[in-house]
Residue frames as a rotation matrix with the C-alpha (Angstrom) as fourth column:
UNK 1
0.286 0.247 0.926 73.64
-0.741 0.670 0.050 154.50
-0.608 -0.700 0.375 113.31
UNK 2
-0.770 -0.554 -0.318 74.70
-0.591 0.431 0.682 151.29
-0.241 0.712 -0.659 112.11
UNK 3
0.235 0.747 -0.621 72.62
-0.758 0.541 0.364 148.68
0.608 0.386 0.694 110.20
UNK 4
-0.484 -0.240 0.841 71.95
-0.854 0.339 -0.394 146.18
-0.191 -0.909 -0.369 112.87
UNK 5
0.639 0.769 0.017 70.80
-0.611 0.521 -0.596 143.56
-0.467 0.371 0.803 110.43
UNK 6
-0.273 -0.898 0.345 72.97
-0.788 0.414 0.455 140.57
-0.552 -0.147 -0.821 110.19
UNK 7
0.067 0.383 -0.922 73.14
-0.979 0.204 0.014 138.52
0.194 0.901 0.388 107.01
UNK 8
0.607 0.012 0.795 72.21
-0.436 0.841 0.320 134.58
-0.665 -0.540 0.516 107.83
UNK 9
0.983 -0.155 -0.095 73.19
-0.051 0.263 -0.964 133.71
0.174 0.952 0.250 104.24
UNK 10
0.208 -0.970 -0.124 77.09
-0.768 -0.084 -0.635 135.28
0.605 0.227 -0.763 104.86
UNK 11
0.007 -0.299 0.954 77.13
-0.953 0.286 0.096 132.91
-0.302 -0.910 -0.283 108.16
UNK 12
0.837 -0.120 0.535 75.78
0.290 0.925 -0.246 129.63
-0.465 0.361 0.809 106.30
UNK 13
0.801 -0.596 -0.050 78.73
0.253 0.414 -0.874 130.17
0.542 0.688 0.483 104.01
UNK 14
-0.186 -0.764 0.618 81.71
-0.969 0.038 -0.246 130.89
0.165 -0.644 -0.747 106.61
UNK 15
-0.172 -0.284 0.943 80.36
-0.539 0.829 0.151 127.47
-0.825 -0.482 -0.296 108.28
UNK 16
0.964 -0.162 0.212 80.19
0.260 0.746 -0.613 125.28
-0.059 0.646 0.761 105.02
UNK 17
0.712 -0.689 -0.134 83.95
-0.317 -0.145 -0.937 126.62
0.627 0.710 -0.322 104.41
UNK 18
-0.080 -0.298 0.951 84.64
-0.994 0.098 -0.053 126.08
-0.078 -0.950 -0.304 107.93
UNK 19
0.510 0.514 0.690 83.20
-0.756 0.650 0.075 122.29
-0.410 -0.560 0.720 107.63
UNK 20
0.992 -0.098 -0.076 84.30
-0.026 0.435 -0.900 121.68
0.121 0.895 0.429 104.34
UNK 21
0.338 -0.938 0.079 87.85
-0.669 -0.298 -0.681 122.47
0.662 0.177 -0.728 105.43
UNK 22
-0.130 -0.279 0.951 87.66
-0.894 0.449 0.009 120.29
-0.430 -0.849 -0.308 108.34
UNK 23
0.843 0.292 0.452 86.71
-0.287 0.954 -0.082 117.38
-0.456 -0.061 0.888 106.31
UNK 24
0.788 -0.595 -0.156 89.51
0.130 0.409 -0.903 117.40
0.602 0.691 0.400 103.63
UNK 25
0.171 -0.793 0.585 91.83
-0.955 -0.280 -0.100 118.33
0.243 -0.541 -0.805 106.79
UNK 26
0.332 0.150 0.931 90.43
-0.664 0.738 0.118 115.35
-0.670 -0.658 0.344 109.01
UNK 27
0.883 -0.087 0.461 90.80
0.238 0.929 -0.282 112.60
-0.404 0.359 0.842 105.67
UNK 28
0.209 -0.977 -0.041 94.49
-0.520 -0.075 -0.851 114.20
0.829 0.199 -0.523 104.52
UNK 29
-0.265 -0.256 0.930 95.34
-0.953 0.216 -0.213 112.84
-0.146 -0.942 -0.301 108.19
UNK 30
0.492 0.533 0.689 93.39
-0.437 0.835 -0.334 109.27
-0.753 -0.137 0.644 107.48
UNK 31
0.981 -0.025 -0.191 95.49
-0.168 0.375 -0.911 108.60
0.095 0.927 0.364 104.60
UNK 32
0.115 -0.993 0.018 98.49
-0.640 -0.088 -0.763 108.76
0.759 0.077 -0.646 106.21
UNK 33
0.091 0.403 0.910 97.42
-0.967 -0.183 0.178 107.40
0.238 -0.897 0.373 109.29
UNK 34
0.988 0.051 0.147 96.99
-0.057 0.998 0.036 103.28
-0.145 -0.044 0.988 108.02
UNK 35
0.509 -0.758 -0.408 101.26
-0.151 0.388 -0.909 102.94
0.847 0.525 0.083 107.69
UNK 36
-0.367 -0.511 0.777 102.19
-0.847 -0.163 -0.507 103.17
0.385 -0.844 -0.373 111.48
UNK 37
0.023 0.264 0.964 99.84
-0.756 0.636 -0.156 100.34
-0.654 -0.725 0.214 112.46
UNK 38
0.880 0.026 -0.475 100.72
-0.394 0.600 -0.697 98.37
0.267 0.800 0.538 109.05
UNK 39
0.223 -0.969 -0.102 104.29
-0.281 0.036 -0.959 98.41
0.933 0.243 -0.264 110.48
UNK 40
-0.347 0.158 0.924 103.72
-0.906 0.198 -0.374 98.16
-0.242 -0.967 0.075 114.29
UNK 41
0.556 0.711 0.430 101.87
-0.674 0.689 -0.267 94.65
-0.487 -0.142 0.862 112.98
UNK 42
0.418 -0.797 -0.436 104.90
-0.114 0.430 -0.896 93.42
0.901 0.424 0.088 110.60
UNK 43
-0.321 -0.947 -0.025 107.32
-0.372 0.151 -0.916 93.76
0.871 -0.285 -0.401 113.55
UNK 44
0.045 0.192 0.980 105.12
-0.986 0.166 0.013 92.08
-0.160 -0.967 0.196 116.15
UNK 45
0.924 0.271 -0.269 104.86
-0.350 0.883 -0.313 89.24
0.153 0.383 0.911 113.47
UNK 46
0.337 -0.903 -0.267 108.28
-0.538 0.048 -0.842 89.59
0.773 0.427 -0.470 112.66
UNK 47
-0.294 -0.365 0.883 109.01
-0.940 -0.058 -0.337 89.33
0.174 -0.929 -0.326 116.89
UNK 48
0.347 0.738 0.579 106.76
-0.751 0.588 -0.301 86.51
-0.562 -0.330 0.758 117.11
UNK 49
0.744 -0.399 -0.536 108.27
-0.077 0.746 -0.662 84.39
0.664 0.534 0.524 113.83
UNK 50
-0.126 -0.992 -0.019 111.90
-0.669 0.099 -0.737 84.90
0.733 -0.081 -0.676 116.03
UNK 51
-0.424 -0.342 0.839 110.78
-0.903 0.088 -0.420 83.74
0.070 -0.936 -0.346 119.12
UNK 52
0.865 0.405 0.297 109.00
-0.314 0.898 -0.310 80.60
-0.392 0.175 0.903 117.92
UNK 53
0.526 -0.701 -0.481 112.50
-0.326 0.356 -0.876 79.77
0.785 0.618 -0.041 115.96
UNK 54
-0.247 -0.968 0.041 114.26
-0.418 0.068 -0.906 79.97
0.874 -0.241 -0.422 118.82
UNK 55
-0.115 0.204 0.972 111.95
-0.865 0.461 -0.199 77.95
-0.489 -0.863 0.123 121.36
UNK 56
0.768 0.597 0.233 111.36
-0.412 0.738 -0.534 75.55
-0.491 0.314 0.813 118.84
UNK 57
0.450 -0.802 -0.393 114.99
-0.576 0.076 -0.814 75.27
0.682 0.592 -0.428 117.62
């Protein structure tokens, strides 16, 4: 027969490795994440400086 006694101990440590990967996944992704809307916000300025020049010109 088999041993039908299932170790809690092995399970807490699968999900801490399990969590712990998901955080350093989730903030590798947040660090990259702030240069698309840094640049999306330059070229609306950028849009915005032209078209005041040229109604005001």
């Amino acid at each position: 027969m088999s041993d039908q006694h299932i170790d809690p101990a092995g399970n807490t440590q699968q999900f801490r490795a399990f969590a712990q990967r998901s955080e350093q996944e989730t903030s590798s992704h947040r660090k990259k994440s702030p240069l698309l809307p840094i640049i999306a916000v330059v070229v609306v300025i950028a849009v915005i400086g032209v078209a005041a020049f040229l109604l005001l010109k």
